[in-house]
SERO-4910 file (N, C-alpha, C, O; in steps of 0.05 Angstrom, whole numbers):
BEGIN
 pado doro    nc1    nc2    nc3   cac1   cac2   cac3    cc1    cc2    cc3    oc1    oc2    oc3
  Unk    A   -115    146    184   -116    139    155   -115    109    151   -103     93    166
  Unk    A   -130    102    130   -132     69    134   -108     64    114   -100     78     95
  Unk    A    -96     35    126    -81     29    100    -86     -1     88    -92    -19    103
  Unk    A    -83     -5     60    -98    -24     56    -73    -36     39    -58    -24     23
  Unk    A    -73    -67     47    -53    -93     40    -67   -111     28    -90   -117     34
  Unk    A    -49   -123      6    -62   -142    -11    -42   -161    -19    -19   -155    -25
  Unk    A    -56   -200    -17    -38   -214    -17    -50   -228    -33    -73   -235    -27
  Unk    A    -38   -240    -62    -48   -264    -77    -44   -287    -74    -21   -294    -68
  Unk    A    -62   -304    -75    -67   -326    -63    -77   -348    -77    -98   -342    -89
  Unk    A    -72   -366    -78    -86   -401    -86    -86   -399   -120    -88   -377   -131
  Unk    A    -85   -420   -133    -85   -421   -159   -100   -411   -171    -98   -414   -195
  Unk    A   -122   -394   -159   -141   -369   -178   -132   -343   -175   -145   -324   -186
  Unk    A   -105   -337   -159    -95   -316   -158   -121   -297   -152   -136   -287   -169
  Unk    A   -120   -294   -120   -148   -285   -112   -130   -262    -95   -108   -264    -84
  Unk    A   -147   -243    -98   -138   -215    -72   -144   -216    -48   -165   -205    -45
  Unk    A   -138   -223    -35   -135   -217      1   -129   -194     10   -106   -186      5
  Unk    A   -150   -173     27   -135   -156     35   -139   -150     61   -159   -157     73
  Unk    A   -119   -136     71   -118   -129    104   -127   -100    107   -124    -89     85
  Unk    A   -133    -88    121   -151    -61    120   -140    -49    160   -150    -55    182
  Unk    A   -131    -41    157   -110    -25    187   -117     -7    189   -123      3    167
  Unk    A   -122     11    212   -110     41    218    -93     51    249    -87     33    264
  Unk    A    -87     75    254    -80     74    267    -87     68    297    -75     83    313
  Unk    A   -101     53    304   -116     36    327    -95     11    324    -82      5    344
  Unk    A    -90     -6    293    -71    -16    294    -97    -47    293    -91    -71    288
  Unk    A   -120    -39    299   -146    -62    295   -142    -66    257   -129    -51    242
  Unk    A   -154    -82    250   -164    -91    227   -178   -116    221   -178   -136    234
  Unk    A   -189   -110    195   -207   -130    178   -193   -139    168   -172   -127    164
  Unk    A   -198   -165    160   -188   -186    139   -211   -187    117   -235   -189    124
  Unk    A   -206   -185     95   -231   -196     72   -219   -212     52   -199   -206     39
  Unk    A   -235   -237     48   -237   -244     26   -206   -269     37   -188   -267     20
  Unk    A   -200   -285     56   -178   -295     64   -182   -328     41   -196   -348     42
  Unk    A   -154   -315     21   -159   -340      8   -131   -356      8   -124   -371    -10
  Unk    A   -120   -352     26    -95   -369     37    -93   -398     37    -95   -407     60
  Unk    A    -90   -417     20    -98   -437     17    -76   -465     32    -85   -486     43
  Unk    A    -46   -457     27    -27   -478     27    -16   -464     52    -19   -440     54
  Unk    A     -2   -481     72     18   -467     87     35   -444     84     35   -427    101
  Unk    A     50   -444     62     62   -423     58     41   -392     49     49   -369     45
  Unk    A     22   -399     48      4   -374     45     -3   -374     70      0   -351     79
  Unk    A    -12   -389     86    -22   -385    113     -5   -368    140    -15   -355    157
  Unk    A     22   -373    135     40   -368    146     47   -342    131     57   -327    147
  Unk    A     46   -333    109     49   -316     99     34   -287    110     45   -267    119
  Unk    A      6   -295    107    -11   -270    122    -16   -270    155    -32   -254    164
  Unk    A     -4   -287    171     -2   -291    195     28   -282    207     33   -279    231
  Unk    A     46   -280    187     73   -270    197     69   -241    191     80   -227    207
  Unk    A     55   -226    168     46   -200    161     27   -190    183     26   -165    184
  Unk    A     11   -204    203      0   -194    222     13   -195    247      2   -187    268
  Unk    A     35   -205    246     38   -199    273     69   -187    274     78   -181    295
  Unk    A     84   -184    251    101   -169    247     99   -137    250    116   -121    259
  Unk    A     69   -132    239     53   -103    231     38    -98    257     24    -77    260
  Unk    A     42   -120    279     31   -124    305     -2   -104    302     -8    -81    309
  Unk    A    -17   -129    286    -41   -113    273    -61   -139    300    -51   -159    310
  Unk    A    -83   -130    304   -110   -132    321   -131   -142    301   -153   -131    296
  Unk    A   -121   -168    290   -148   -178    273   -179   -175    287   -184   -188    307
  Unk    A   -198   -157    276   -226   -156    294   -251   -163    275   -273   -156    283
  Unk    A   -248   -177    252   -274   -179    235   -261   -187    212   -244   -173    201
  Unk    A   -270   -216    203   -276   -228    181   -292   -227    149   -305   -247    145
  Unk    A   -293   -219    141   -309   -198    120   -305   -225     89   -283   -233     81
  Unk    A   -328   -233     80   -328   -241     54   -345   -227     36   -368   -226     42
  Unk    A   -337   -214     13   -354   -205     -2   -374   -225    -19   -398   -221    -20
  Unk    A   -363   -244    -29   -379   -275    -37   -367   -294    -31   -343   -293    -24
  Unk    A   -380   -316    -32   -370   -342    -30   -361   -359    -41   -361   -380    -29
  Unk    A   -350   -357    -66   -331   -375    -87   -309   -380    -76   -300   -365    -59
  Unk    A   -296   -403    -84   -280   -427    -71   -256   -406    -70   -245   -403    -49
  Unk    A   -250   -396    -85   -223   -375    -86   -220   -358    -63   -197   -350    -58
  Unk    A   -246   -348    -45   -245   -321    -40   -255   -331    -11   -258   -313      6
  Unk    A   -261   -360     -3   -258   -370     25   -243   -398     30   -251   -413     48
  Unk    A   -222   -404     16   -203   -426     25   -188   -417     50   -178   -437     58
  Unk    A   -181   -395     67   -178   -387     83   -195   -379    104   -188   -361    118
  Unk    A   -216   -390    109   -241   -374    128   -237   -392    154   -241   -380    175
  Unk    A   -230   -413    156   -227   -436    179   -202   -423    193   -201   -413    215
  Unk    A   -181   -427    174   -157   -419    192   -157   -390    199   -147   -386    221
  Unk    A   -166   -367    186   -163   -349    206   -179   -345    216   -175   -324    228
  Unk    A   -212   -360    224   -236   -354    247   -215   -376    260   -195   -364    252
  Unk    A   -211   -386    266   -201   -413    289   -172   -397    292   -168   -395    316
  Unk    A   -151   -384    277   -120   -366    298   -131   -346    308   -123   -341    331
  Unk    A   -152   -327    297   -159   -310    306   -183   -302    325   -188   -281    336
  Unk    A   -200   -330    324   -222   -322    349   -243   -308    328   -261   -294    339
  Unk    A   -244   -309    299   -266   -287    289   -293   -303    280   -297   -327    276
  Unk    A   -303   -289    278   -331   -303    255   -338   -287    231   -335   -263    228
  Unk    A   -350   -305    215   -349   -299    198   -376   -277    194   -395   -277    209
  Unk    A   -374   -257    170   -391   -242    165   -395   -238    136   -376   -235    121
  Unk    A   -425   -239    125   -425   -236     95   -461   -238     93   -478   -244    111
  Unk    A   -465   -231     64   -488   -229     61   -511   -251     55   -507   -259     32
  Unk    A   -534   -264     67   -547   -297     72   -550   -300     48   -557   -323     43
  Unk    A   -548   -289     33   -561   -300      6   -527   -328    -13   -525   -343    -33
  Unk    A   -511   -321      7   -477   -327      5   -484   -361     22   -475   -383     15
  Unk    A   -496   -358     37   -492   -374     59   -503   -410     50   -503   -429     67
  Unk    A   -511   -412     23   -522   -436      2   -493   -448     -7   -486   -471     -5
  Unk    A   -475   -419    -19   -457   -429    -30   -434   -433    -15   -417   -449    -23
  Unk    A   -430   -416     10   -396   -420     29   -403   -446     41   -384   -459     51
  Unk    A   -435   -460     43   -435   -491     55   -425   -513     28   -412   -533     30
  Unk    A   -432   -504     10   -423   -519    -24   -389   -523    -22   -380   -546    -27
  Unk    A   -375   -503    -17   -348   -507    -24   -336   -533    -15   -331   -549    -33
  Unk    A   -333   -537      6   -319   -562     18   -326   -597      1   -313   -617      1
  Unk    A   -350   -591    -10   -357   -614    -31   -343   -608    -55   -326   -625    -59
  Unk    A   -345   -590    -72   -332   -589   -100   -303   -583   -107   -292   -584   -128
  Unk    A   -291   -575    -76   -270   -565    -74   -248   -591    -94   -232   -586   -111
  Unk    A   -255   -621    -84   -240   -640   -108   -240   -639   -134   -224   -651   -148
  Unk    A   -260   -623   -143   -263   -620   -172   -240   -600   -178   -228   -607   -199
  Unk    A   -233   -584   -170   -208   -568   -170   -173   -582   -158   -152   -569   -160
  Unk    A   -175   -607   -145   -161   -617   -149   -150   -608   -116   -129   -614   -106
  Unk    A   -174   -592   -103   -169   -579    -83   -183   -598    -48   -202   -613    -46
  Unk    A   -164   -586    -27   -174   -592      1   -185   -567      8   -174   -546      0
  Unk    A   -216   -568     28   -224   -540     31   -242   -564     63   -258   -583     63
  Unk    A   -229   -549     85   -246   -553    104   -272   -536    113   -271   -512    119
  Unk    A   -291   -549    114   -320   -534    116   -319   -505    133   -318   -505    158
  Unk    A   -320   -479    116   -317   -459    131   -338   -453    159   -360   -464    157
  Unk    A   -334   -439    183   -357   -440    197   -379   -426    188   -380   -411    168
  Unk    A   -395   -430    203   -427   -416    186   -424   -379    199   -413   -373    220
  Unk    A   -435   -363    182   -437   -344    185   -441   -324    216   -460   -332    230
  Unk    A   -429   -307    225   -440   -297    247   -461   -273    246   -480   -270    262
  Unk    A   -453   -257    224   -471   -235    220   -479   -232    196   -462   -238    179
  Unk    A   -499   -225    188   -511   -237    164   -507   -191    142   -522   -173    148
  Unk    A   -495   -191    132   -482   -160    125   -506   -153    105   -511   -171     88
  Unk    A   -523   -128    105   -543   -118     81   -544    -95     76   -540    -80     94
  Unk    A   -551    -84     50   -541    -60     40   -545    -39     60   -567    -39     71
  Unk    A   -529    -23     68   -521      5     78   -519      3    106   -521     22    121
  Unk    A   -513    -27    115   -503    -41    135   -477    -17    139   -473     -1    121
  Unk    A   -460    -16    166   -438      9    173   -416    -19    189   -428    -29    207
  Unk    A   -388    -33    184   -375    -48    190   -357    -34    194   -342    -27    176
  Unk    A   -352    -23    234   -332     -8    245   -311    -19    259   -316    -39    273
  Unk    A   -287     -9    258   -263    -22    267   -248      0    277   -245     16    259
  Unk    A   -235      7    301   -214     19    300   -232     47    304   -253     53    316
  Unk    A   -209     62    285   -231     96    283   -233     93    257   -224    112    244
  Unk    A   -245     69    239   -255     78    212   -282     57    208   -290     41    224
  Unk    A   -293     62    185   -316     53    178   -319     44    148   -313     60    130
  Unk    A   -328     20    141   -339     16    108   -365     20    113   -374     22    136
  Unk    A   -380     22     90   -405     14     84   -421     -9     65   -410     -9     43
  Unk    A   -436    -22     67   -442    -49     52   -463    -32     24   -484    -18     24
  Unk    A   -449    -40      7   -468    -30    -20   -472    -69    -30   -454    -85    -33
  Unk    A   -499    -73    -34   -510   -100    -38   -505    -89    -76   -519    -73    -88
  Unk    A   -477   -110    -88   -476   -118   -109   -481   -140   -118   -462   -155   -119
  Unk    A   -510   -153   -128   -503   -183   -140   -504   -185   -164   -505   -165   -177
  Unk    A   -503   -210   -176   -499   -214   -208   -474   -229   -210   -469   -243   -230
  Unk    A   -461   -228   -195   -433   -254   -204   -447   -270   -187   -457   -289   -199
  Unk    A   -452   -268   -160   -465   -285   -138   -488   -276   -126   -495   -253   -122
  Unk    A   -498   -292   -122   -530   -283   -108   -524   -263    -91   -542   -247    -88
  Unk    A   -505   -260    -79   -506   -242    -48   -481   -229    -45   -470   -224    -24
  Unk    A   -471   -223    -70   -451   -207    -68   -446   -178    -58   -461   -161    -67
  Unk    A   -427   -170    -39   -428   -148    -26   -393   -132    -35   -371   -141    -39
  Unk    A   -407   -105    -36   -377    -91    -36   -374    -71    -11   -393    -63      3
  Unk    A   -344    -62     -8   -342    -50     15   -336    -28     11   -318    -27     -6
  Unk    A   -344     -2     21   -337     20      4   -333     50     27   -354     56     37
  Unk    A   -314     63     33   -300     76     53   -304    102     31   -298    102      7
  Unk    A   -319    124     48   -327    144     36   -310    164     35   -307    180     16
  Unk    A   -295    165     63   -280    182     73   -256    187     52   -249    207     39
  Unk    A   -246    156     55   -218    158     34   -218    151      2   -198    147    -12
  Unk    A   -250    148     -7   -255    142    -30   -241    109    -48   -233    105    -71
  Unk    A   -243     99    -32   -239     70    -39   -274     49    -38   -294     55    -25
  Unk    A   -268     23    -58   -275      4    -52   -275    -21    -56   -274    -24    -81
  Unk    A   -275    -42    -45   -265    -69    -37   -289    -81    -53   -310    -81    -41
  Unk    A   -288    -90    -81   -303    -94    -94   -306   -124   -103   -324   -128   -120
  Unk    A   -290   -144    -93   -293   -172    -94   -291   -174   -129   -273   -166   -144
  Unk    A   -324   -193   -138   -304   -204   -163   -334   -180   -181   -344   -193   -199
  Unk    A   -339   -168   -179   -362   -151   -184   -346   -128   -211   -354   -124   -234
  Unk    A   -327   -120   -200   -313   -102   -226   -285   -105   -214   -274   -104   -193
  Unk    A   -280   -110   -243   -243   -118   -249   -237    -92   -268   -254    -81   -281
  Unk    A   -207    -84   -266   -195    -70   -292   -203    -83   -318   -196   -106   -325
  Unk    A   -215    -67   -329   -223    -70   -361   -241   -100   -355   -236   -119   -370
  Unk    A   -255   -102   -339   -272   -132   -342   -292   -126   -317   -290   -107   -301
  Unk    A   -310   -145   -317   -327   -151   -299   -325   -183   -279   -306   -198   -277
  Unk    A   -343   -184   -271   -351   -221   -264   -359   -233   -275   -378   -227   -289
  Unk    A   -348   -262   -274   -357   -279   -284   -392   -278   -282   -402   -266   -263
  Unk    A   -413   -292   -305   -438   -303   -289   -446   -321   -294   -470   -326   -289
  Unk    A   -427   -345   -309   -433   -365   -316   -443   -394   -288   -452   -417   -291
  Unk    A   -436   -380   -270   -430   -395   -246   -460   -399   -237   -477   -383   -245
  Unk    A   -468   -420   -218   -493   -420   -209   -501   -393   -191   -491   -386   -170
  Unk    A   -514   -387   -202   -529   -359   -183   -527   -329   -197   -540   -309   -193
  Unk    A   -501   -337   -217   -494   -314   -225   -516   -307   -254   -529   -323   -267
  Unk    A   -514   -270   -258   -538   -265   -280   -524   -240   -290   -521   -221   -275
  Unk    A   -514   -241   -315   -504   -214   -330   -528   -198   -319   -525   -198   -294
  Unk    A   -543   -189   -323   -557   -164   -325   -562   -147   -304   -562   -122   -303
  Unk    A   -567   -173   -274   -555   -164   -253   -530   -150   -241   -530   -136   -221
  Unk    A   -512   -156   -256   -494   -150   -255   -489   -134   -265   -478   -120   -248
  Unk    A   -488   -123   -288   -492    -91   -299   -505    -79   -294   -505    -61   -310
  Unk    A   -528    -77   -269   -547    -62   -266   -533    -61   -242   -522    -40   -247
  Unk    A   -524    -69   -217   -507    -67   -190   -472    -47   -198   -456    -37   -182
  Unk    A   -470    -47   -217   -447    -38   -230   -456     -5   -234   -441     15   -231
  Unk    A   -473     -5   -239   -488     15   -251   -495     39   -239   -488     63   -241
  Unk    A   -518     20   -221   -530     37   -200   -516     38   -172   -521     56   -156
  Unk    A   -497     16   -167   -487     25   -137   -458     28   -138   -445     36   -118
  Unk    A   -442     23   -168   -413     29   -173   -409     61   -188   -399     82   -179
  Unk    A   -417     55   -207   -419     76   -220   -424    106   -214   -414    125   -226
  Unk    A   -446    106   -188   -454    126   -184   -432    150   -158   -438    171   -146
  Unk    A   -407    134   -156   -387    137   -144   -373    157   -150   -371    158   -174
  Unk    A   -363    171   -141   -338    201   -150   -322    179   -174   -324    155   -175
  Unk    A   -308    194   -189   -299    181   -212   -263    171   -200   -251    151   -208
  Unk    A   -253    189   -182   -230    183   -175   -218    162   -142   -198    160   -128
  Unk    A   -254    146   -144   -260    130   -123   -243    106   -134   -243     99   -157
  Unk    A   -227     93   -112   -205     68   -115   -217     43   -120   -232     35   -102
  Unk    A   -214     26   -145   -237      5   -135   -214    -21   -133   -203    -24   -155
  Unk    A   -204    -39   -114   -190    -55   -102   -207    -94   -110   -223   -104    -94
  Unk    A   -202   -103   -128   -214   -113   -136   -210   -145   -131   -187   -150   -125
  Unk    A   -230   -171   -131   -219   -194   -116   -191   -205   -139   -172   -217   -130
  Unk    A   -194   -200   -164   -175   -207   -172   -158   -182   -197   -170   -162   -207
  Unk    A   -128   -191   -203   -123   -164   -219   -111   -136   -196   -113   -135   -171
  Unk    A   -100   -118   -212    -96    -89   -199   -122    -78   -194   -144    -88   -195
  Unk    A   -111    -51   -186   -130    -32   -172   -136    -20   -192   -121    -19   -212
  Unk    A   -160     -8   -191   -165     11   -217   -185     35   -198   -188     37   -174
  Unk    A   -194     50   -218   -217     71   -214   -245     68   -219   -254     48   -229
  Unk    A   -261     89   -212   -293     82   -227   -281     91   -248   -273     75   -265
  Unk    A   -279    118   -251   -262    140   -279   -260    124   -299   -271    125   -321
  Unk    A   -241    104   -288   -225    103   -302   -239     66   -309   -225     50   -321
  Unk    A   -257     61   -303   -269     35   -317   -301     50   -327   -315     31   -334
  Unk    A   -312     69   -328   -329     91   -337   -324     91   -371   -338     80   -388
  Unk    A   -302    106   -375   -288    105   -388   -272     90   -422   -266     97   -445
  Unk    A   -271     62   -404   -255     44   -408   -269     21   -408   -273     10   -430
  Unk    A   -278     10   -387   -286    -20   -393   -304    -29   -420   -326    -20   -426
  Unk    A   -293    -43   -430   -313    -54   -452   -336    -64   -449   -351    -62   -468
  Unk    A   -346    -79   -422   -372    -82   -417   -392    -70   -403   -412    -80   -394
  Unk    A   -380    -41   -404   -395    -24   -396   -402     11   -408   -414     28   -396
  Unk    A   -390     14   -434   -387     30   -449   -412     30   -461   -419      9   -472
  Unk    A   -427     51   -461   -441     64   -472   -442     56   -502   -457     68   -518
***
């Protein structure tokens, strides 16, 4: 059974999560550990939980959601993985990062380039890559069939969506990836989101205001 950990992180209060089973291997996604005390934070959680970091996982590339990609590819030996259309903007961060008032060392360049219905195995479990964009050109979610979860980055939030004001980003895209590759999900599927609680499809079906009928 997979179990899945989540740590907030850096002044965008970004989701980090760890993804285990009992192999005791796991994914990291989305490592936005920014200050020492965050760094040390999800590095004393892995080896307390005496967890087998094996795969680096970004769903997009906004400054929030890879201020951590250096330090755990360089403690952990990993590379990075995400979808090329990402790979314009995770080289961007380390430049604008001062505009935020922020230090961001140049993450490494991608190792595997992730595309829709792509299979990312670890352990004895499996996600699958559903290609969401519209907040980001190359946004990807992660989505575990078995236990009805998905690792949905900044694509759908409780009662909200993503941003698309950002370069790359396009409302319509974005309600159409919501639509056709979220939506079409069992209703009591977990959706684990880059920022915010956990919510449901159901229950953002339902509910969300920017997506109500």
């Amino acid at each position: 059974m997979l179990k899945i950990d989540s740590f907030t992180f850096n002044a965008f209060q970004e989701n980090t999560y760890i993804l285990s089973d009992e192999s005791k291997e796991c994914l990291i996604i989305d490592p936005g550990c920014y200050d020492s005390f965050e760094k040390d934070e999800i590095a004393t959680f892995i080896e307390t939980q005496k967890l087998k970091p094996v795969k680096l996982l970004n769903t997009h590339c906004h400054i929030d959601h890879v201020l951590g990609n250096k330090f755990i590819a360089d403690k952990y030996k990993l590379q990075i993985e995400l979808n090329f259309l990402e790979i314009p903007l995770i080289r961007a961060v380390a430049e604008y990062a001062p505009q935020y008032g922020m230090f961001c060392e140049p993450s490494p360049e991608p190792f595997a380039l992730l595309k829709e219905g792509d299979s990312i195995k670890f352990g004895n479990s499996a996600l699958k890559i559903l290609f969401t964009p519209g907040h980001s050109p190359g946004s990807i979610c992660f989505f575990n069939e078995q236990e009805e979860f998905i690792i949905s980055g900044d694509v759908l939030f409780q009662m909200s969506i993503g941003r698309t004001d950002l370069p790359g980003g396009n409302y319509d895209t974005l309600i159409k990836s919501i639509r056709e590759k979220l939506f079409v999900l069992n209703d009591q599927v977990k959706v684990y989101p880059g920022h915010g609680p956990m919510t449901t499809i159901g229950f953002e079906k339902r509910n969300n205001p920017f997506l109500i009928d």
